[in-house]
Backbone bond lengths (Angstrom), bond angles and torsions (degrees), N, CA, C in turn:
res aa  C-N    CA-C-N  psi(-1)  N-CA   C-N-CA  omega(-1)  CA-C   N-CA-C  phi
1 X - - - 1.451 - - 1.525 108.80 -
2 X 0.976 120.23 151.93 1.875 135.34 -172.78 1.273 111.00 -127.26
3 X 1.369 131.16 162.22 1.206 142.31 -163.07 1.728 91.33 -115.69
4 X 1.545 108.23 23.23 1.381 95.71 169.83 1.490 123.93 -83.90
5 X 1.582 94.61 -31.94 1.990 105.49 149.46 1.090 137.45 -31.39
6 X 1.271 119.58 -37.78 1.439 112.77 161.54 1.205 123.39 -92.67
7 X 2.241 88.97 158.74 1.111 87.11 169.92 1.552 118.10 -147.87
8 X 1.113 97.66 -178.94 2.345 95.78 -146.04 1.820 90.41 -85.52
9 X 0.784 130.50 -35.07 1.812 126.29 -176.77 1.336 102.34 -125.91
10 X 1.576 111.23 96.84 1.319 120.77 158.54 1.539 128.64 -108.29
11 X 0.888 131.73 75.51 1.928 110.59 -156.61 1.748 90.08 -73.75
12 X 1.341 118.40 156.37 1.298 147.68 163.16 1.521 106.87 -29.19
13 X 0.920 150.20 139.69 1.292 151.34 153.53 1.333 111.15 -123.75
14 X 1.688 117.27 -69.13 1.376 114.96 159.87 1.128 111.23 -138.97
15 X 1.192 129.21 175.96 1.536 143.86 -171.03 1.276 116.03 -103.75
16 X 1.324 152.65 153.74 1.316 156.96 -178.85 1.856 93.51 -135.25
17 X 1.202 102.47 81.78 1.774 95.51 -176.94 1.755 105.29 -84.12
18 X 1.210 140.85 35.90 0.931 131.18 147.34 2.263 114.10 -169.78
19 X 1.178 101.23 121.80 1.223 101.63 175.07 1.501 108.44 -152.31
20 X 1.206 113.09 173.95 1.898 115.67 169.02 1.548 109.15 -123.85
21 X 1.527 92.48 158.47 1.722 96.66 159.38 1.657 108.00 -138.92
22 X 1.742 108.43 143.90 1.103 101.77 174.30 1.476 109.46 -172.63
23 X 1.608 113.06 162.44 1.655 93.03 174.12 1.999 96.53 -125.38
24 X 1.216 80.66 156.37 1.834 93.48 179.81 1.928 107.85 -58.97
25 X 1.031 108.84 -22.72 1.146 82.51 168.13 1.946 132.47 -128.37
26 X 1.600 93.71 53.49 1.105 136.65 142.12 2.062 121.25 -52.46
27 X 1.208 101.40 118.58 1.899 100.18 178.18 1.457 85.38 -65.43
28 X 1.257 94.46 141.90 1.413 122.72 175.78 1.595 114.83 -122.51
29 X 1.557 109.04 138.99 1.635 106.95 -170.52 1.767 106.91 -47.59
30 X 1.435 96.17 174.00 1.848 98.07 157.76 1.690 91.36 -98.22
31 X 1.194 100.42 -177.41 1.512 129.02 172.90 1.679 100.97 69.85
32 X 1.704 96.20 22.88 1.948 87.71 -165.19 1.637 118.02 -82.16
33 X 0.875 135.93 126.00 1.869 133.35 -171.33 1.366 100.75 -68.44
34 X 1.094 138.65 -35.62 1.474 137.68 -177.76 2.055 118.75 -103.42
35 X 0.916 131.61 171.51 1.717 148.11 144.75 0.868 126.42 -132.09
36 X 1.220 129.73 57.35 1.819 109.87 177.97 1.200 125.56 -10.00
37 X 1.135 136.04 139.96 1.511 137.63 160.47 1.933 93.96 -96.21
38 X 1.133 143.99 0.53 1.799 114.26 179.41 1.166 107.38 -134.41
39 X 1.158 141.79 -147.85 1.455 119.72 170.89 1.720 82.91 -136.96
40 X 1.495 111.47 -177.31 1.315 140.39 -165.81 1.427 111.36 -140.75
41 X 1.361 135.20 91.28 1.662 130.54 -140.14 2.049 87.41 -110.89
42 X 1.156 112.34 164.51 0.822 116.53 177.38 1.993 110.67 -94.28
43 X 1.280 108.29 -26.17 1.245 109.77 165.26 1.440 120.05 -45.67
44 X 1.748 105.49 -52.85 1.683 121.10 162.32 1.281 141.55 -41.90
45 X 1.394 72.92 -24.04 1.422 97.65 -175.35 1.612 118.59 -90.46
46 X 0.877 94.39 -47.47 1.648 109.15 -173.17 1.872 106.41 -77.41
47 X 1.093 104.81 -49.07 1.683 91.03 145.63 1.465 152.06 -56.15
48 X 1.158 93.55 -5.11 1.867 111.91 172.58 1.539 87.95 -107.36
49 X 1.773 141.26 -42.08 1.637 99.23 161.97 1.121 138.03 -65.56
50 X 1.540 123.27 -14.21 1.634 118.29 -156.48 2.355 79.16 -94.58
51 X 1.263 102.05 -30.38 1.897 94.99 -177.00 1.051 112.10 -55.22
52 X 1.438 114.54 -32.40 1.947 129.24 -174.30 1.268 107.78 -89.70
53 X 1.376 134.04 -7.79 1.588 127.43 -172.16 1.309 104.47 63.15
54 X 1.547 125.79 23.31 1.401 129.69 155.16 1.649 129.90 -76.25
55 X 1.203 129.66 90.85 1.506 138.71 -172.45 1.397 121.56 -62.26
56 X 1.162 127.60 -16.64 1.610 126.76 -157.39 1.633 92.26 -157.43
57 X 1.797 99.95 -175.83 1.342 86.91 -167.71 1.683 92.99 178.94
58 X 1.672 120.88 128.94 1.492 111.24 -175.96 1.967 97.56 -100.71
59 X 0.961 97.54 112.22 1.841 90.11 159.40 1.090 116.93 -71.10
60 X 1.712 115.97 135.07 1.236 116.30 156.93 1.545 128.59 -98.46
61 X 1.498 131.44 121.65 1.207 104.08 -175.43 1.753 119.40 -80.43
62 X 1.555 117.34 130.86 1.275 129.19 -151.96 1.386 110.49 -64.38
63 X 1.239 155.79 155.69 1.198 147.45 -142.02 1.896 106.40 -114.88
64 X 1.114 105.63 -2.12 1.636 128.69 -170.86 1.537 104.37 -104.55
65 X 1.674 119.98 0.26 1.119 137.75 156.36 1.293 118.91 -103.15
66 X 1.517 130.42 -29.23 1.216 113.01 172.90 1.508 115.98 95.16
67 X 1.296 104.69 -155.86 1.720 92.97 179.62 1.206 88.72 -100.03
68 X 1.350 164.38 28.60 1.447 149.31 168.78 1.480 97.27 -89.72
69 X 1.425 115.87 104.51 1.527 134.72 -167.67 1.524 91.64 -96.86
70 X 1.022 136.05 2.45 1.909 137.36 -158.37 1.971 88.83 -53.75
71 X 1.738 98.06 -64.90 1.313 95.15 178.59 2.129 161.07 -11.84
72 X 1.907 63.64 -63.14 1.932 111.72 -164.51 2.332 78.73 -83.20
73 X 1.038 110.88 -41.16 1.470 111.73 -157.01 1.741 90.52 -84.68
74 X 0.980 154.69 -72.91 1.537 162.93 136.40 1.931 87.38 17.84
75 X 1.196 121.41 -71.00 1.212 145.32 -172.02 1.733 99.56 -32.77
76 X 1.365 100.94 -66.81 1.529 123.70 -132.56 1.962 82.78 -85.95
77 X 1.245 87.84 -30.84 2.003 94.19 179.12 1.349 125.62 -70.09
78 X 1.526 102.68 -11.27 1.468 115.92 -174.10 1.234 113.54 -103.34
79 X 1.866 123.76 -3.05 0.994 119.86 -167.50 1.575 88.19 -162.86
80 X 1.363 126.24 53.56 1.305 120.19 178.58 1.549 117.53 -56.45
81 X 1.311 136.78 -41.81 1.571 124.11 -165.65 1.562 104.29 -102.74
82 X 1.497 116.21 15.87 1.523 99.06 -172.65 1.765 73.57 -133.21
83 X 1.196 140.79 43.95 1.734 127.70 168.83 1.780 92.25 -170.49
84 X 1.212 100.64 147.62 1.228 135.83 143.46 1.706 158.01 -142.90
85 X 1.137 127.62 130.05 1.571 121.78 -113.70 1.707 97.08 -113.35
86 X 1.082 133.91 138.70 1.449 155.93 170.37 1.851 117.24 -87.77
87 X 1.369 121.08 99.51 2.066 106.31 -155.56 1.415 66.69 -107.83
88 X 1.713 102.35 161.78 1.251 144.78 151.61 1.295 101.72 -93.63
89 X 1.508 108.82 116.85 1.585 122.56 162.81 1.574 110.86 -149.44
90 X 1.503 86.81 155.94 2.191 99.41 167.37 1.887 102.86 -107.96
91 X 1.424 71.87 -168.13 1.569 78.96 -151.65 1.883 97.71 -81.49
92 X 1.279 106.82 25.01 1.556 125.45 -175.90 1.716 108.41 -79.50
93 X 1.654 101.86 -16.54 1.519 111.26 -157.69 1.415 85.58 -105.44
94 X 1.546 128.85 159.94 1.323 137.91 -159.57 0.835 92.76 -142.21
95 X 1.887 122.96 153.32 1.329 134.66 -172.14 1.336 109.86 -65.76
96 X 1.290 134.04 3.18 1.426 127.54 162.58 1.184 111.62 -73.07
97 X 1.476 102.45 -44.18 1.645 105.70 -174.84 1.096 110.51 -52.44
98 X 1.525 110.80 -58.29 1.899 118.39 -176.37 1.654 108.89 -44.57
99 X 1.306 120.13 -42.42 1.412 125.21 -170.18 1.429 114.85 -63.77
100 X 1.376 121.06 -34.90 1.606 144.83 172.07 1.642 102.65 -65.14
101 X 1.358 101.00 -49.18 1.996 105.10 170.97 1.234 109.54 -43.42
102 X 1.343 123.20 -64.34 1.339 137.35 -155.71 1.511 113.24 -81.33
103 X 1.638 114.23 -26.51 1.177 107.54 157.04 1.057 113.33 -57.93
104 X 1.016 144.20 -23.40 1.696 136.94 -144.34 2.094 115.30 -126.40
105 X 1.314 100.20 -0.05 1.608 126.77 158.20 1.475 97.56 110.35
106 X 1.426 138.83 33.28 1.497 142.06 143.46 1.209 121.18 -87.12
107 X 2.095 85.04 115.34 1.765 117.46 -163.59 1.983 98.51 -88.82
108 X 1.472 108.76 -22.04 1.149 105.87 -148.78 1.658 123.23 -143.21
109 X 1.463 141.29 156.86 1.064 122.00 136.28 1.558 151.35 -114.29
110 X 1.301 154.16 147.68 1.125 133.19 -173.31 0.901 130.26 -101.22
111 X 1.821 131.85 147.24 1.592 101.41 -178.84 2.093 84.00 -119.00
112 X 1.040 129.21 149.72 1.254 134.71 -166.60 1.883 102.44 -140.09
113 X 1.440 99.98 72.42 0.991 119.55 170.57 1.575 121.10 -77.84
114 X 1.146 119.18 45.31 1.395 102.79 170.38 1.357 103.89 -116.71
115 X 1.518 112.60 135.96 1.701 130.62 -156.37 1.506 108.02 44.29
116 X 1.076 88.89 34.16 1.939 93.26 158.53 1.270 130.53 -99.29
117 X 1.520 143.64 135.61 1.118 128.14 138.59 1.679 145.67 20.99
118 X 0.881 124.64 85.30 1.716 117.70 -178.65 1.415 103.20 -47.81
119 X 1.477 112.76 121.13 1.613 108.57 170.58 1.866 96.63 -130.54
120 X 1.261 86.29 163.56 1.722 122.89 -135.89 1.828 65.05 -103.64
121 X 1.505 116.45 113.58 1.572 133.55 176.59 1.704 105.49 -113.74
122 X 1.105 115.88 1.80 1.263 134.12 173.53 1.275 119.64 -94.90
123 X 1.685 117.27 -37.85 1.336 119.75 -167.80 1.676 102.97 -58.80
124 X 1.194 102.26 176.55 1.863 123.84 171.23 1.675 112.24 -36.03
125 X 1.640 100.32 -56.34 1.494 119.40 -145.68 1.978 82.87 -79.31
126 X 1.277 122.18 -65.03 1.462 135.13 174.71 1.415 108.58 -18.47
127 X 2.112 104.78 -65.24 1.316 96.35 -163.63 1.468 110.82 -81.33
128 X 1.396 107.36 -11.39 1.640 98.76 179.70 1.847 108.82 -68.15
129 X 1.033 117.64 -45.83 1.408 127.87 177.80 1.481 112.39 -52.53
130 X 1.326 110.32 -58.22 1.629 108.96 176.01 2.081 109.06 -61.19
131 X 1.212 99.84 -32.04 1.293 101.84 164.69 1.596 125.40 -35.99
132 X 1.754 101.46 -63.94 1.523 118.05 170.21 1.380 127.60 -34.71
133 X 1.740 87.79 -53.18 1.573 100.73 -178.39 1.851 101.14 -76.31
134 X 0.700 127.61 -8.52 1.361 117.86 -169.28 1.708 103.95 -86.35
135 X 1.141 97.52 -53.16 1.847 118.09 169.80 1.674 101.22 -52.13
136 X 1.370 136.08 -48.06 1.380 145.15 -159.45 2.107 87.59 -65.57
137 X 1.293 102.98 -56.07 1.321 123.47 -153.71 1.625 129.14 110.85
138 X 1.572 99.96 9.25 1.474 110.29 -147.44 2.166 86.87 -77.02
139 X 1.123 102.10 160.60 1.493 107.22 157.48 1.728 126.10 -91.68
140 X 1.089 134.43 171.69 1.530 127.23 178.67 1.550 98.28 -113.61
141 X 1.085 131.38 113.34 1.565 144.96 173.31 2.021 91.37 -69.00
142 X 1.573 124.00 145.89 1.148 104.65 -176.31 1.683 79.28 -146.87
143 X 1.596 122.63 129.17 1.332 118.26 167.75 1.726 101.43 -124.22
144 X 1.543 115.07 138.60 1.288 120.46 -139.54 2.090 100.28 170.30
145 X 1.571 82.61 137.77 1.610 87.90 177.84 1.707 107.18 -67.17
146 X 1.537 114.95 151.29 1.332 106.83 176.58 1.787 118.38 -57.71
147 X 1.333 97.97 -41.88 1.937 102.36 168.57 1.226 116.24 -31.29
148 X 1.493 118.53 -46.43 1.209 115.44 -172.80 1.258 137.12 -115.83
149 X 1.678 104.53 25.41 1.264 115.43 -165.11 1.400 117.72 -77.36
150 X 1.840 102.83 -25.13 1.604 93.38 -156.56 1.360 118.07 -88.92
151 X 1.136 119.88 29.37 1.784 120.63 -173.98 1.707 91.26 -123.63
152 X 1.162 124.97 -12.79 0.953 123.78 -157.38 1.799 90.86 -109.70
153 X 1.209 108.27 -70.20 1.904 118.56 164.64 1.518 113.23 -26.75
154 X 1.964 113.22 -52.97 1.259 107.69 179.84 1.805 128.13 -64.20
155 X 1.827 86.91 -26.91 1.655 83.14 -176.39 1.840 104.30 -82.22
156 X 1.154 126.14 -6.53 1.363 121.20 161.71 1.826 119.19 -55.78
157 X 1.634 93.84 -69.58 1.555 97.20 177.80 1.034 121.04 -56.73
158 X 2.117 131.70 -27.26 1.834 128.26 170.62 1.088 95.92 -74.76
159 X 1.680 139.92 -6.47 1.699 116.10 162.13 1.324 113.96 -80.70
160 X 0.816 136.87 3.60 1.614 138.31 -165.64 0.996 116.51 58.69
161 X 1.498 140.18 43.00 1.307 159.65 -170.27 1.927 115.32 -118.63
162 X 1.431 99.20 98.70 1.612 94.33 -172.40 2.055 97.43 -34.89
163 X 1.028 112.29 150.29 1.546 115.57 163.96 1.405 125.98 -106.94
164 X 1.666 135.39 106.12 1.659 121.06 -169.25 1.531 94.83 -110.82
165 X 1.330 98.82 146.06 1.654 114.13 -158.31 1.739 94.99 -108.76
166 X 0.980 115.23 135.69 1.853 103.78 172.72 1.278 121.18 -111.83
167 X 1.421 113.00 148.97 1.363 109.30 159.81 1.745 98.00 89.91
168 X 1.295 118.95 31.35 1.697 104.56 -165.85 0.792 119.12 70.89
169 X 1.451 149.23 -33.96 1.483 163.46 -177.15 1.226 94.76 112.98
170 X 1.148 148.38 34.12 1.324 140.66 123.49 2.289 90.57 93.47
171 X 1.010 126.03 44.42 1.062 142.68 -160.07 1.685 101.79 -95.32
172 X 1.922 99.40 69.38 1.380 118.83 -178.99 1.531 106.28 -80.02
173 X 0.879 142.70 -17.31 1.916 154.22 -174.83 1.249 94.43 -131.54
174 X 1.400 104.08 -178.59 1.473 131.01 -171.68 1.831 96.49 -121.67
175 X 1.100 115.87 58.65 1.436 124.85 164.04 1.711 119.53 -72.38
176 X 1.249 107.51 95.32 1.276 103.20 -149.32 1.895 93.57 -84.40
177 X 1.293 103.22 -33.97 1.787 102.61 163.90 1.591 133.70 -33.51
178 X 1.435 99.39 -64.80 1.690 134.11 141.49 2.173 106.14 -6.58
179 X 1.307 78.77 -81.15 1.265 108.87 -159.23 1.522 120.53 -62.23
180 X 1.546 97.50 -30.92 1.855 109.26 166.37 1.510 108.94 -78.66
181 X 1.522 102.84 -31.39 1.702 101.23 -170.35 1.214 100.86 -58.25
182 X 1.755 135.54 -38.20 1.370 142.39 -148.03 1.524 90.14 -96.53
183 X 1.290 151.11 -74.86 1.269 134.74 168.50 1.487 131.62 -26.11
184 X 1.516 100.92 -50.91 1.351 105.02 167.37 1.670 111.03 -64.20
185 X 1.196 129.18 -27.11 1.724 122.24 -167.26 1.816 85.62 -88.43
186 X 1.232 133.72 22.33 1.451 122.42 160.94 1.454 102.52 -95.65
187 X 0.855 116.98 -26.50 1.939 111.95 171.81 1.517 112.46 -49.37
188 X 1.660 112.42 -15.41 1.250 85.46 -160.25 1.296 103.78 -108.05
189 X 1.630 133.92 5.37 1.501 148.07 144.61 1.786 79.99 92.82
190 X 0.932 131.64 37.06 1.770 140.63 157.98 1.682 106.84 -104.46
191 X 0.678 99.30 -31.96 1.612 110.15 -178.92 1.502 147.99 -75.21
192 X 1.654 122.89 96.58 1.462 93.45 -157.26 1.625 91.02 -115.06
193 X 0.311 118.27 -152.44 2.326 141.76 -175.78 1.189 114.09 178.74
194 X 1.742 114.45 147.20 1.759 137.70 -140.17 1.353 81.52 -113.29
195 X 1.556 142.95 120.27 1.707 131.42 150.29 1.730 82.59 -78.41
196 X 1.500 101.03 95.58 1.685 107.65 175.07 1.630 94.90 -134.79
197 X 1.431 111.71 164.87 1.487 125.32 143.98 1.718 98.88 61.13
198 X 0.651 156.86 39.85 1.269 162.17 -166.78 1.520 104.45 -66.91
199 X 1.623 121.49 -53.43 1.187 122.13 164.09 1.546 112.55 -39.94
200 X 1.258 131.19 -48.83 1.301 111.98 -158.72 1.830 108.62 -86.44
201 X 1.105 120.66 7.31 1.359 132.49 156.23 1.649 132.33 -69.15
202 X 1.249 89.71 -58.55 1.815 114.97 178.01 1.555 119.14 -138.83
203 X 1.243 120.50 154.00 1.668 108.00 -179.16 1.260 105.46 -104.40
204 X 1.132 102.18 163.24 2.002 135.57 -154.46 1.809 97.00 -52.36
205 X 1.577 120.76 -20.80 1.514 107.64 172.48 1.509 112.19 -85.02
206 X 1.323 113.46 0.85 1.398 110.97 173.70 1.104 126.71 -134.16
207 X 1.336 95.70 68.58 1.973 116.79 -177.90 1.170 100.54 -68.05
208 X 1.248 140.18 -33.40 1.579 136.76 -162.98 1.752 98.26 -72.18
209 X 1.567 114.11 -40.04 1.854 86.25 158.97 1.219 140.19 -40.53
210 X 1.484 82.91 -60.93 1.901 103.87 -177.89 1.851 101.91 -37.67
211 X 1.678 119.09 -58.57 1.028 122.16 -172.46 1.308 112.37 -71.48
212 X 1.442 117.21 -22.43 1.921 88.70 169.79 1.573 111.70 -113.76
213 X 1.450 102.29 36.74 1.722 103.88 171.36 1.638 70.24 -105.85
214 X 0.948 154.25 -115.88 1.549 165.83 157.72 1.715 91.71 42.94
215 X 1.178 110.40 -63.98 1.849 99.90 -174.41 1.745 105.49 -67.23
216 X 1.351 106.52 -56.11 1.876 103.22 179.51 1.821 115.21 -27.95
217 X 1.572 107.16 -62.88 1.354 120.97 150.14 1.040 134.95 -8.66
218 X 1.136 123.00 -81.74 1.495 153.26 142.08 1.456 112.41 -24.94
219 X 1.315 118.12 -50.89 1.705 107.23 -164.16 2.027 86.50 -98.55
220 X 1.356 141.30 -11.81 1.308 142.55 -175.54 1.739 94.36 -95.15
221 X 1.088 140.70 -57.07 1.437 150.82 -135.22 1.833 93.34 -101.74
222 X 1.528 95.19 -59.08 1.793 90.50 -163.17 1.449 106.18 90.91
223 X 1.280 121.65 152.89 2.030 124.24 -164.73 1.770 89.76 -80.77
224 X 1.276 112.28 -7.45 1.943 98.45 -166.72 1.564 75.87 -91.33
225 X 1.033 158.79 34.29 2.016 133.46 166.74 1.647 94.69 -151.45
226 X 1.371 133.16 7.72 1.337 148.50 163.62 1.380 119.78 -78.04
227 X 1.345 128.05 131.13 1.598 130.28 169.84 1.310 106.66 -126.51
228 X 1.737 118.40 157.43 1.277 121.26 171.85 1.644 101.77 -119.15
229 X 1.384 115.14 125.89 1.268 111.30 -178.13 1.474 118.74 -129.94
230 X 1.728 127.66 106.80 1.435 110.93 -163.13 1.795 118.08 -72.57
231 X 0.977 120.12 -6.46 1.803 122.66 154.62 1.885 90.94 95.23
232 X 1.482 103.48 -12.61 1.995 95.30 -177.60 1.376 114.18 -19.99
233 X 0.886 144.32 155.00 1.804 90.14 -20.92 1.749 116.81 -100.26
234 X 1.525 92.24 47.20 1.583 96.43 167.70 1.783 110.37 65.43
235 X 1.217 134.16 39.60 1.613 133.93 -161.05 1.340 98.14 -80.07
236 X 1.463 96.76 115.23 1.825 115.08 155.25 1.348 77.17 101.69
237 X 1.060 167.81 11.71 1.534 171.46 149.16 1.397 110.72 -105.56
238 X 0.863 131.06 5.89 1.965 120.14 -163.82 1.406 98.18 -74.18
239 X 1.021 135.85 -24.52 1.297 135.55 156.90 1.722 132.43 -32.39
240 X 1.370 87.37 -50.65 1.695 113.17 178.11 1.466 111.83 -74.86
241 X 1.173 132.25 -48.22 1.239 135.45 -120.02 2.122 105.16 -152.35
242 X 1.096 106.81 126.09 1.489 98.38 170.78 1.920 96.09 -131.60
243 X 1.365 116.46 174.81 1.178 111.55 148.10 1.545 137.14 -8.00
244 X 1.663 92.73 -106.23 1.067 101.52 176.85 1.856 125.59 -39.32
245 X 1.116 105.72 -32.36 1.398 118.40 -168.52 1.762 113.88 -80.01
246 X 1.745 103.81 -24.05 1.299 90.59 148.96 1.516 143.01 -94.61
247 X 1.392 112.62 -11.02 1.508 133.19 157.59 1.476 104.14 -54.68
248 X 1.476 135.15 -33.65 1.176 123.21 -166.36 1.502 104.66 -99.74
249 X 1.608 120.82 -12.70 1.481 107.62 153.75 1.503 119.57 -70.22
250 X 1.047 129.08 -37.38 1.340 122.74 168.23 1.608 122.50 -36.74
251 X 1.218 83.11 -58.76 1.983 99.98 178.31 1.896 94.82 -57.07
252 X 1.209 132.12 -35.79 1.077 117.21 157.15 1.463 154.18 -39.77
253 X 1.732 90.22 -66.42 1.314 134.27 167.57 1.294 102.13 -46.69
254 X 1.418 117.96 -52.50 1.844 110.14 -163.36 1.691 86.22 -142.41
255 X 1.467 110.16 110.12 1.790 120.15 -178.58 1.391 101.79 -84.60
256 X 1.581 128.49 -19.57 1.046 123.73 178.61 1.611 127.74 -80.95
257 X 1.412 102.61 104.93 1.998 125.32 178.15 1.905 84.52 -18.76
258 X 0.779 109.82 -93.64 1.242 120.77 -144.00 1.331 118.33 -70.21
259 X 1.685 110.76 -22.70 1.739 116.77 153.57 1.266 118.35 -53.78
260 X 1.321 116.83 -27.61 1.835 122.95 -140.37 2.371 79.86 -111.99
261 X 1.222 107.24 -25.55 1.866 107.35 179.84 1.503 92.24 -67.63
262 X 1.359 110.33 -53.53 1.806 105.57 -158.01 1.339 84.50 -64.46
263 X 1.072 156.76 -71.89 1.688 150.55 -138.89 1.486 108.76 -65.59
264 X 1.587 113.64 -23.26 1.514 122.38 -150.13 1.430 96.69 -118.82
265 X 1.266 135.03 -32.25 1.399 134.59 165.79 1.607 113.29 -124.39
266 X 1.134 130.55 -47.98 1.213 118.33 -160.45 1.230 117.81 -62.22
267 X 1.124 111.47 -62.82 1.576 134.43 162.08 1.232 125.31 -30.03
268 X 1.573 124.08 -71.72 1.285 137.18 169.92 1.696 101.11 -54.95
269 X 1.222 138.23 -46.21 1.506 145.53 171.19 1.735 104.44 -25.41
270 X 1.415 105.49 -83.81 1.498 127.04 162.90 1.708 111.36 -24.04
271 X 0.841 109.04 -76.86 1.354 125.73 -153.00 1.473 110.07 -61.12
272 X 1.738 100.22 -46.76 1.135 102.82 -179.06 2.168 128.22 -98.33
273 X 1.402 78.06 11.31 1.438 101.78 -169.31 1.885 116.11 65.91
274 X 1.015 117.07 39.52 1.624 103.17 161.03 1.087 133.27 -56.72
């Protein structure tokens, strides 16, 4: 990667609050649910924002990497004022480490619990770590079935850690328990949610979910606790889903100019420090 990616005067236009970069032949964790077979370059990448009139951009680091951030950080160096980066870590990493993140454009961390392990977010090692991030300012990105979000969501918001939910909250059942806890945790202005990934919720004949999980959202959350995230390069979905095609559900999702700015710059701006 080169520092020919960046660039020195960018103002905000829109946000890309969630994408990856990576190449297949990258070590990849064990215990990983996915392998890519292609890679996802950041060059590729960054040309599908400037094609979209997309300015900025949150990396996520992919969960089939693990905590080896070498990648996501390489990334974030090549394009410091137009990206900012999301690490996977345990509580193995020490507030030096976090401080070295954040030099380097890491706003955040994730925990990507789906078919994961129950871990103990209470113990010593947990709260000292969420501590860090709390002190950093960073937020905790949390991907997770809606069933099981709220023990997991609550111990985010009693750390004092804004909490961003992905994917809709990942709202695989009709858990209607689930589902009040996550509306109700918008009262507490800690709370944001990704209009991301939509495919991996419902399939492509039933967009009219996508669009009235997207309004519920919207009329509970408000565009200031809302993100739009195109999921690039869409893995195990590339079929479904390109770029452009998720930017143009948004423009769906929310027809209003100036609803669809706060979600697409204002918001993501703040949050993520641009």
């Amino acid at each position: 990667m080169t520092s020919s990616l960046s660039h020195s005067e960018h103002p905000v236009r829109a946000v890309d609050s969630h994408a990856h970069v990576f190449r297949r032949d990258l070590r990849f964790a064990e215990g990983r649910r996915h392998s890519p077979d292609f890679d996802a370059l950041l060059a590729d990448y960054v040309g599908l924002l400037d094609a979209n009139g997309v300015s900025h951009a949150l990396l996520i680091q992919p969960s089939f990497l693990g905590t080896d951030n070498t990648f996501l950080l390489a990334a974030l160096d090549a394009c410091p004022d137009r990206l900012r980066g999301v690490a996977v870590i345990d509580p193995s990493f020490t507030e030096a480490d976090l401080r070295r993140f954040a030099s380097r454009g890491v706003c955040g961390i994730r925990l990507n619990l789906i078919g994961a392990a129950v871990r103990d977010f209470s113990s010593d090692a947990w709260t000292a770590l969420l501590e860090c991030v709390r002190v950093l300012g960073w937020h905790v990105e949390v991907h997770i079935e809606l069933a099981e979000l709220p023990p997991v969501g609550q111990a985010v918001i009693d750390s004092g850690c804004p909490l961003v939910v992905d994917h809709f909250g990942r709202p695989a059942a009709d858990d209607a328990a689930s589902r009040t806890w996550l509306m109700s945790a918008a009262k507490t202005g800690h709370v944001w949610v990704k209009l991301s990934a939509a495919y991996r919720n419902w399939p492509p004949s039933t967009a009219d979910k996508a669009a009235a999980a997207a309004a519920e959202l919207l009329d509970a959350f408000g565009p200031e606790r809302l993100l739009w995230g195109s999921d690039w390069p869409h893995t195990q979905h590339r079929e479904l889903a390109s770029f452009p095609s998720t930017l143009a559900a948004l423009h769906a999702w929310v027809p209003d100019a100036a609803v669809r700015h706060t979600i697409l710059v204002d918001t993501p701006r703040r949050l993520f420090k641009f």
